[in-house]
C-alpha positions as CSV (number, residue, x, y, z in Angstrom):
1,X,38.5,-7.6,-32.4
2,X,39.1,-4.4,-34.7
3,X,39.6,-1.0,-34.3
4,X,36.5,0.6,-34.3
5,X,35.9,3.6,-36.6
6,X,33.4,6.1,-38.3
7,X,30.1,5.1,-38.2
8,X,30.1,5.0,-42.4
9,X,33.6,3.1,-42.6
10,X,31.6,-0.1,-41.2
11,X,29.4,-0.5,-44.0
12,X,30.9,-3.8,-46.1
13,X,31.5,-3.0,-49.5
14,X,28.4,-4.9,-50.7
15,X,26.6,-2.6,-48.9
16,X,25.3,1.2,-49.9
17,X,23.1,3.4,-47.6
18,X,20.8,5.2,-50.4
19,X,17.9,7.3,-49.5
20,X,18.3,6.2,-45.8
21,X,18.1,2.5,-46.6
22,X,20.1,0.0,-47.2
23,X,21.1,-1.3,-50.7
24,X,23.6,-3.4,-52.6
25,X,25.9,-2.2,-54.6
26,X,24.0,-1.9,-57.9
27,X,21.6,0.4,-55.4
28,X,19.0,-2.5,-55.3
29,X,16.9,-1.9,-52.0
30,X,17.8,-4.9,-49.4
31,X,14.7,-6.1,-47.2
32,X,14.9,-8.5,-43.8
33,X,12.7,-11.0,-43.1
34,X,10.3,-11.3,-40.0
35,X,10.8,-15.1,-40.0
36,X,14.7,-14.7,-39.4
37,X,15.8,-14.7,-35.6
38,X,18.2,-11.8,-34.8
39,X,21.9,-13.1,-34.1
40,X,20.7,-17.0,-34.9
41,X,23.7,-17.0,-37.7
42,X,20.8,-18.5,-39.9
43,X,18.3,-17.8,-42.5
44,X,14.6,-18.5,-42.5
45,X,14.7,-18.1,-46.4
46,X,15.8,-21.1,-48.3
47,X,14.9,-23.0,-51.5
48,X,11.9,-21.2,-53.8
49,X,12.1,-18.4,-51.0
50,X,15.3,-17.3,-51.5
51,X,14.4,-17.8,-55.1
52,X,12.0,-14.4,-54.8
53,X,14.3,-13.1,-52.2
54,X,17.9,-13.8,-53.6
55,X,20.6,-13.8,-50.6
56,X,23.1,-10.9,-50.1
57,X,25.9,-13.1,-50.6
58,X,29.4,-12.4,-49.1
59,X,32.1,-13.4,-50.7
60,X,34.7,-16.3,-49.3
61,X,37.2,-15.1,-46.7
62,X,35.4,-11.4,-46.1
63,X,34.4,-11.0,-42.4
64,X,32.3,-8.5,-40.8
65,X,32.6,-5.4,-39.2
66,X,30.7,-3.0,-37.1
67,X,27.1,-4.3,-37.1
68,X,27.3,-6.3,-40.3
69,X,28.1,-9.9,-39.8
70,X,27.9,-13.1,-42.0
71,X,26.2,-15.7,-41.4
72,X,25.8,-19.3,-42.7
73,X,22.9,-20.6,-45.0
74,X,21.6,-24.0,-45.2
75,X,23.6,-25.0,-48.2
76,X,27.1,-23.3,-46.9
77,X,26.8,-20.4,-48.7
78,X,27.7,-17.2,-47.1
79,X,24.9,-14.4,-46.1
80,X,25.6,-10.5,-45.1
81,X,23.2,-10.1,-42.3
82,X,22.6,-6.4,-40.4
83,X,21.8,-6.3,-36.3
84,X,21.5,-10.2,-37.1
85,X,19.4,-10.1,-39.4
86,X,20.3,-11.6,-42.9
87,X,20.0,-9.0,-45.6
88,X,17.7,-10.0,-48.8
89,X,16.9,-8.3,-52.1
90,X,13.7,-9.0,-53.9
91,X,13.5,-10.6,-57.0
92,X,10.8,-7.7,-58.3
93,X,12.9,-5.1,-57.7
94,X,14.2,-4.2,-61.4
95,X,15.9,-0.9,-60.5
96,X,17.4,1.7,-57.7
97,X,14.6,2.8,-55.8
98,X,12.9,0.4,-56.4
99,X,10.6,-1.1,-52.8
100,X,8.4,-3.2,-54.2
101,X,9.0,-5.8,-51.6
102,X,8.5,-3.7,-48.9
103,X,5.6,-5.7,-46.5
104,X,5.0,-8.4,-48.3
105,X,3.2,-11.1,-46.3
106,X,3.5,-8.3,-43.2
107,X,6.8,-10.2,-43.0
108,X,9.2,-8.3,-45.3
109,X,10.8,-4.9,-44.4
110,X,13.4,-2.6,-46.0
111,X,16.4,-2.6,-44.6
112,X,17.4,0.4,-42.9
113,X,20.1,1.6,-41.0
């Protein structure tokens, strides 16, 4: 499936590489979650979780490419997810730069590529 290409012409466009890790596209840092199992197509992070920890959310009809795929939440909605892993941002994170999520609970992690 695909052709292949540069290693930069994967990323989806909801997805930035800033500072060596990965962001959305407001430059908002994007965490994973220890909880998550890689290539599950699911989430760990549901209800008030995903409350602190708001979903990358793809939009309807966008499929992945390279190593970003999309997976399925609980509720239908669809999640960009990195190696597997769904992508997250944190709810305390008001600006670019901002990593203030970064091992919470020893379970959070930025995002990098």
């Amino acid at each position: 499936m695909g052709m292949g290409g540069g290693s930069a012409g994967n990323l989806p466009p909801t997805v930035k590489v800033t500072n060596g890790v990965l962001t959305d596209p407001q430059g908002l840092t994007l965490y994973t979650f220890d909880r998550d199992t890689a290539g599950s197509g699911k989430s760990a992070c549901n209800g008030p979780c995903a409350t602190n920890w708001p979903p990358l959310m793809a939009a309807p009809g966008t499929s992945g490419s390279g190593q970003y795929t999309i997976i399925t939440r609980d509720d239908g909605s669809k999640q960009w997810a990195y190696r597997g892993l769904p992508l997250y941002r944190f709810a305390k994170d008001a600006k670019p730069g901002d990593r203030t999520g970064d091992n919470v609970n020893n379970v959070w992690h930025v995002a990098k590529p």
